[in-house]
KEVOFI-526202 format. One record per residue (C-alpha): x, y, z. Coordinates in steps of 0.2 Angstrom, whole numbers, plus 5000, padded with zeros to 4 digits. Example, Ala and Ser with C-alpha at 12.3 -4.5 7.8 and 13.67 -1.06 7.14 Angstrom:
<rs>
5062 4978 5039
5068 4995 5036
</rs>
This chain:
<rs>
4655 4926 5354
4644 4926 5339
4633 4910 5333
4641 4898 5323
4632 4893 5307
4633 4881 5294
4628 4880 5274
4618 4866 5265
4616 4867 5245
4610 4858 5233
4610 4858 5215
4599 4856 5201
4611 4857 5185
4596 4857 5167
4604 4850 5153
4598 4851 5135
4601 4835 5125
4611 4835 5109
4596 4826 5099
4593 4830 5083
4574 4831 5088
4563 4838 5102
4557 4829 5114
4539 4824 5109
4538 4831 5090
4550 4831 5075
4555 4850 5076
4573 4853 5075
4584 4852 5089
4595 4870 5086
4600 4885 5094
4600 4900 5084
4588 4899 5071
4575 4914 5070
4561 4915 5083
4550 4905 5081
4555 4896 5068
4558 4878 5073
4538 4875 5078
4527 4864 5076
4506 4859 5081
4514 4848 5095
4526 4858 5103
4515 4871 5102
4501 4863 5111
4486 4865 5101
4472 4854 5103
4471 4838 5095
4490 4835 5094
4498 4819 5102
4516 4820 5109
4530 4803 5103
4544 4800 5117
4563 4802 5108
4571 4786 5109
4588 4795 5109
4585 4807 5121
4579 4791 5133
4597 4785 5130
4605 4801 5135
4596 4803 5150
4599 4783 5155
4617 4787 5151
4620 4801 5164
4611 4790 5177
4624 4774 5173
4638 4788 5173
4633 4795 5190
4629 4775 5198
4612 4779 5199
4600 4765 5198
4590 4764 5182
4570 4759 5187
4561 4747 5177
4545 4758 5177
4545 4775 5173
4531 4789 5171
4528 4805 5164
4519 4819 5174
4509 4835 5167
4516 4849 5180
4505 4862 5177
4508 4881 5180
4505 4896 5169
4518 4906 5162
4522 4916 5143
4538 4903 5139
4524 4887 5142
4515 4888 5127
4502 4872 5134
4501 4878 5150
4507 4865 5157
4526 4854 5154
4530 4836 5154
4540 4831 5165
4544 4817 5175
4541 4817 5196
4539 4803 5207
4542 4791 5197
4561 4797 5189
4570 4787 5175
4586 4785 5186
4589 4788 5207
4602 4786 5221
4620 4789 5211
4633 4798 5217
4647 4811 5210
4664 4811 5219
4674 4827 5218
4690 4834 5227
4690 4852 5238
4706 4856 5245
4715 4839 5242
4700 4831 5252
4687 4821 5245
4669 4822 5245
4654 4811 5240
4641 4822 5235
4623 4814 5233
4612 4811 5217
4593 4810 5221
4586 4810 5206
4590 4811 5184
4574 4814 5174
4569 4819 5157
4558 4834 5153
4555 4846 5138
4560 4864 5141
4552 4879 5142
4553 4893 5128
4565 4908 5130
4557 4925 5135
4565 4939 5127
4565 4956 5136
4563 4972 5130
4573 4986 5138
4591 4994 5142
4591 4980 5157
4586 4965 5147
4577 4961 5163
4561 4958 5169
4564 4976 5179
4563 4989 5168
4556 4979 5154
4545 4989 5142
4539 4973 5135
4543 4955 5134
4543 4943 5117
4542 4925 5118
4552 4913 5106
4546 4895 5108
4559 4888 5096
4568 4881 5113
4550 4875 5119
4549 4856 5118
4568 4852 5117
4572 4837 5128
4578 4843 5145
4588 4833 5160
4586 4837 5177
4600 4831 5190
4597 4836 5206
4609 4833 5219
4606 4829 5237
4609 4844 5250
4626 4836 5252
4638 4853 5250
4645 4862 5263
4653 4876 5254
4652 4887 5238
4668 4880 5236
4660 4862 5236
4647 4867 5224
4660 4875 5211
4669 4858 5209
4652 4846 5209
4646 4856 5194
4663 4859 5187
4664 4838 5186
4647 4837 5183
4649 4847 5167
4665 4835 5160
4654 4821 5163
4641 4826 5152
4653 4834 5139
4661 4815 5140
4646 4806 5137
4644 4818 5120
4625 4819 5127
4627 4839 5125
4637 4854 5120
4637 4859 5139
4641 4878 5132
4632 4887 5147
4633 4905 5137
4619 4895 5126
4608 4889 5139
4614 4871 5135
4619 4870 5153
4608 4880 5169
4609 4879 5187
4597 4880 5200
4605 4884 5219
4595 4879 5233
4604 4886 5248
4600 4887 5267
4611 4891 5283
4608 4882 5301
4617 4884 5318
4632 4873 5318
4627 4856 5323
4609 4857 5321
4600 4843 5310
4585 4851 5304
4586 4862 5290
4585 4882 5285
4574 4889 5276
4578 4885 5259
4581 4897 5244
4585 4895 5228
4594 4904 5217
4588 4903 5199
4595 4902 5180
4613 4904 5185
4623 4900 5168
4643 4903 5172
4653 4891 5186
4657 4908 5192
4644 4915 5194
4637 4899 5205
4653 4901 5215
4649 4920 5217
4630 4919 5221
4631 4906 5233
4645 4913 5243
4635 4931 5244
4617 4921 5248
4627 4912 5262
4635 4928 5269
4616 4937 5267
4608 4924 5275
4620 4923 5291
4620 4939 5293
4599 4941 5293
4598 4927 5307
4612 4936 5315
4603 4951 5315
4584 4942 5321
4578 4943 5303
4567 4929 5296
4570 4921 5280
4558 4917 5268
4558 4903 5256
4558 4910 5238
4568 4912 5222
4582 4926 5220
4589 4931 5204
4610 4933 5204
4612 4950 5197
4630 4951 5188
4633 4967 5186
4629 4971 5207
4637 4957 5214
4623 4953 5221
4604 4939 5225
4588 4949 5221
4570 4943 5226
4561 4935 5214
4544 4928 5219
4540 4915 5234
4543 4900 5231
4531 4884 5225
4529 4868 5232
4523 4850 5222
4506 4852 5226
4504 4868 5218
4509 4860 5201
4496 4848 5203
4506 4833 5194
4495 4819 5186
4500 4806 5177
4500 4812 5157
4486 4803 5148
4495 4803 5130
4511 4794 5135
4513 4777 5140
4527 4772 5155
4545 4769 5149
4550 4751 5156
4566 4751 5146
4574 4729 5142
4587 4727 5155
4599 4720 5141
4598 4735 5134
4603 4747 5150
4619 4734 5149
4623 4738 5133
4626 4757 5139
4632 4753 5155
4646 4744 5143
4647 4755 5132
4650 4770 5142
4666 4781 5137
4679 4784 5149
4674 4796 5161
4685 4811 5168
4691 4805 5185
4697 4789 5174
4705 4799 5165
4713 4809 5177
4719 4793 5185
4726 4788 5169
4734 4801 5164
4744 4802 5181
4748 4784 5181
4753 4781 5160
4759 4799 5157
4765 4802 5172
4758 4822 5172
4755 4832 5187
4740 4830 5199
4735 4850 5192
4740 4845 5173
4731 4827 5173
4715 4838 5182
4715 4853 5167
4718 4841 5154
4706 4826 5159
4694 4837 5164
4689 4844 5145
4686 4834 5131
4694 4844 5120
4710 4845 5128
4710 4827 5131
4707 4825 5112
4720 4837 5110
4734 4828 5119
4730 4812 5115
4730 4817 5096
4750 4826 5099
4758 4807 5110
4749 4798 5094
4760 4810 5084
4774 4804 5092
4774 4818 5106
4781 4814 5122
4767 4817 5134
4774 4825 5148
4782 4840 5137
4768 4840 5126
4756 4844 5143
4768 4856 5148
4766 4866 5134
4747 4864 5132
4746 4869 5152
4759 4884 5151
4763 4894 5135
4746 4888 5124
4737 4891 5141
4744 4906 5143
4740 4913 5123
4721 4909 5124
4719 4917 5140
4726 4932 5134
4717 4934 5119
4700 4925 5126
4699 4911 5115
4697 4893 5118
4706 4879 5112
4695 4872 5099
4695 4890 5092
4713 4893 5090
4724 4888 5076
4734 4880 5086
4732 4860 5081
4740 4846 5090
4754 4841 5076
4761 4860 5081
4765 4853 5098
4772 4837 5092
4782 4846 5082
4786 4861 5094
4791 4844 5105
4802 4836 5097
4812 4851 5088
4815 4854 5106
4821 4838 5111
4834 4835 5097
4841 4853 5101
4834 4861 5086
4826 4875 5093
4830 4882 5112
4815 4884 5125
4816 4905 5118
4815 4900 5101
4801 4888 5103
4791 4898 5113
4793 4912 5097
4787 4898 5085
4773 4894 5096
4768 4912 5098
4766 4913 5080
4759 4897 5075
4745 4902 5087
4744 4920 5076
4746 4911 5057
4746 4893 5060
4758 4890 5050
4766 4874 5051
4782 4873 5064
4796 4869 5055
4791 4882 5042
4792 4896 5057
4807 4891 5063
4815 4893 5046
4808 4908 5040
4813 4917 5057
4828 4909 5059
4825 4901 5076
4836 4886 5073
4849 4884 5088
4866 4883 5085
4875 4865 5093
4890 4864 5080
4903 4869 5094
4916 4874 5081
4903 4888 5076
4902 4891 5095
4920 4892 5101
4924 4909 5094
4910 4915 5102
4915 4907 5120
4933 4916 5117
4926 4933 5114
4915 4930 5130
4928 4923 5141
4941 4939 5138
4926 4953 5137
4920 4947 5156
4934 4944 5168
4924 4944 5183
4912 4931 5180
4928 4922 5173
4939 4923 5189
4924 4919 5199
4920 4900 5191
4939 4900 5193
4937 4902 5210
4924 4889 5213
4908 4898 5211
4898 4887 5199
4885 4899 5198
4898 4910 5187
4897 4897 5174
4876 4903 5170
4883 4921 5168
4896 4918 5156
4882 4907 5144
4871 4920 5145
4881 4934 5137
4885 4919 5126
4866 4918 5121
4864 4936 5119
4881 4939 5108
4869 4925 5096
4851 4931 5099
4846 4916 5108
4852 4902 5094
4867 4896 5103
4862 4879 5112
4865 4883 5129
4869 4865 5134
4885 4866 5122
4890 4884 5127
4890 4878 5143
4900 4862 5140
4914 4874 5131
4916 4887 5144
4917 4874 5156
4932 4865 5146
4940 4881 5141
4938 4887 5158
4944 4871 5167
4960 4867 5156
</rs>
């Protein structure tokens, strides 16, 4: 029977601050500008030039700590981690190491209806590095014909949140940073848009026979910047490095890349430990010891985290477990559907259409939610249109369909298509008599005792008026003319 084995990861999830400012200089904080553009002495490195701390960016980075219950520490340090590499345009980056801002939180997440409490060791601030641009059909270092380095990113104020080697499974992994990421979008500390660089993940990944304490060799797994791809890397590493030991091969510790298109971990170089960074304490920055009262003010001030809102969402609007998850887990949903029950929306039906038919319209044509032209007063209106009977479920899924096309006001959709549902019952009752004498099967049946007959019979009631006859009132005539 072959050896069992068992996976330990960790995460270390980068995220670049929303400041208005880099970390240690006054250069814009923006993604997209031309290369280096948005540089300065400072962040450049050249000699003579003194780096300022952002005050904001300290917030920020106390602010994830609170939200993930870590401990904020009265005295913090800046480090110099030096190394030498194109995208470091001092040859060195500041960073904090042994002395981190905030330590010891937690983040709880759900896999499989089960919870888990994964670790946090450590939050600390740094600056990034500077994107390295490569030139060739691969946009990779392989096969590069030459590489260009854009140091407008160099500098901006980076957060490191590395978790403890607490997960089990990729499975795990997916839904730590998948909560991680509505945490920070939450707190409004960043963007989180991954396809930006915003939001990066580092894998460390290692396998043990089952029930052993001591730990693999580690790998990590670097710059992975989709959920899925995390979830995809670490379930091939894991199967790779199983099958190796299986097989009598030793592992190295070092860095793979995830290769997308391939499916799967490439080498990348072995891997460094802290003393070959030789950290020292930098000389141009004094230790952040931030007021107590002050750490209390954001602790107060903290907005209302996802899993709250999850848990709120259940209890007051009574949505399902998978709705209240989808929902509370974005910000911009949330918005979204808070925004449509302050329009008068009843919540559950308004979380039914954003769940199912809006779901279903930005999946189909790739688009997110913020982009659409879809606006919450469409589903408070698409809601209670419904409700009164105005439209039927077919006719407000058409209005729906096109609002999402035009986003042309509701209302104005249903009159101009003629999707307004017909509930007078005199305007009905020729119609059912028609039905009735054209179908005697269906007829004889309900006579008969099969209820089931009845649906039939309103069926060809709905087709013989293009969907605008209101079901609920065909129904309630058949069943009268039937029964008499």
């Amino acid at each position: 029977m072959p050896e069992e084995f068992e996976t330990v990861i960790g995460l270390e999830c980068h995220v670049e601050l929303a400041t208005a400012s880099k970390m240690f200089c006054g250069c814009p904080n923006q993604f997209g500008g031309p290369p280096n553009s948005n540089v300065c002495p400072i962040c450049l490195g050249h000699p003579g030039t003194l780096p300022v701390p952002n005050e904001k960016a300290i917030e920020y980075t106390a602010k994830i700590g609170l939200a993930l219950d870590c401990r904020i520490v009265a005295h913090s340090l800046f480090h110099r981690k030096n190394y030498f590499y194109p995208d470091m345009p001092k040859n060195f980056q500041i960073s904090q190491y042994d002395v981190p801002l905030c330590v010891g939180g937690h983040l709880d997440v759900h896999v499989d209806g089960e919870a888990r409490r994964i670790g946090i060791t450590r939050v600390h601030l740094e600056e990034d590095t500077g994107r390295t641009v490569h030139a060739g059909a691969t946009g990779r270092i392989s096969g590069a014909d030459y590489a260009l380095e854009d140091y407008n990113r160099a500098g901006v104020p980076l957060v490191e949140v590395v978790s403890e080697p607490d997960m089990r499974t990729p499975e795990e992994a997916r839904a730590y940073f998948t909560e991680l990421r509505a945490i920070l979008e939450a707190l409004g500390v960043s963007d989180v848009r991954m396809e930006e660089g915003s939001l990066r993940c580092d894998a460390n990944i290692s396998v043990r026979p089952l029930g052993r304490a001591e730990l693999g060799t580690k790998i990590e797994i670097k710059n992975l910047n989709s959920i899925r791809s995390i979830y995809r890397a670490l379930a091939f590493e894991q199967e790779r490095q199983i099958a190796a030991l299986r097989a009598g091969q030793p592992l190295a510790q070092e860095t793979r890349h995830w290769d997308e298109n391939r499916n799967v971990t490439t080498p990348g170089r072995s891997k460094e430990y802290a003393s070959d960074y030789r950290y020292f304490p930098e000389p141009d920055l004094t230790p952040i010891e931030p007021d107590p009262e002050w750490i209390e003010g954001l602790r107060t001030a903290l907005p209302e985290l996802p899993s709250a809102r999850r848990r709120r969402y259940q209890d007051e609007y009574r949505l399902e477990a998978h709705q209240a998850a989808l929902i509370g887990g974005s910000r911009s949903w949330a918005e979204f559907l808070e925004k449509a029950v302050a329009m008068g929306a009843e919540p559950r039906a308004a979380a039914n259409w954003m769940t199912g038919d809006l779901a279903a319209l930005l999946r189909e044509h790739n688009q997110s939610l913020e982009g659409s032209k879809v606006r919450p007063q469409h589903i408070a209106d698409l809601v209670r249109l419904f409700a009164r009977g105005t439209i039927s479920s077919a006719g407000a899924k058409t209005a729906l369909a096109e609002a999402f096309r035009t986003g042309a006001p509701i209302e104005e959709i249903v009159a101009s298509k003629g999707l307004q549902q017909v509930s007078d019952a005199g305007a009905l009752e020729a119609v059912v008599e028609e039905v009735i004498a054209e179908n005697p099967g269906p007829v004889e049946q309900f006579r008969g005792g099969k209820e089931g007959a009845l649906n039939a019979l309103v069926g060809h009631v709905m087709k013989k008026t293009k969907g605008s006859a209101n079901p609920k009132v065909a129904a309630e005539l058949l069943r009268g003319r039937l029964s008499g």
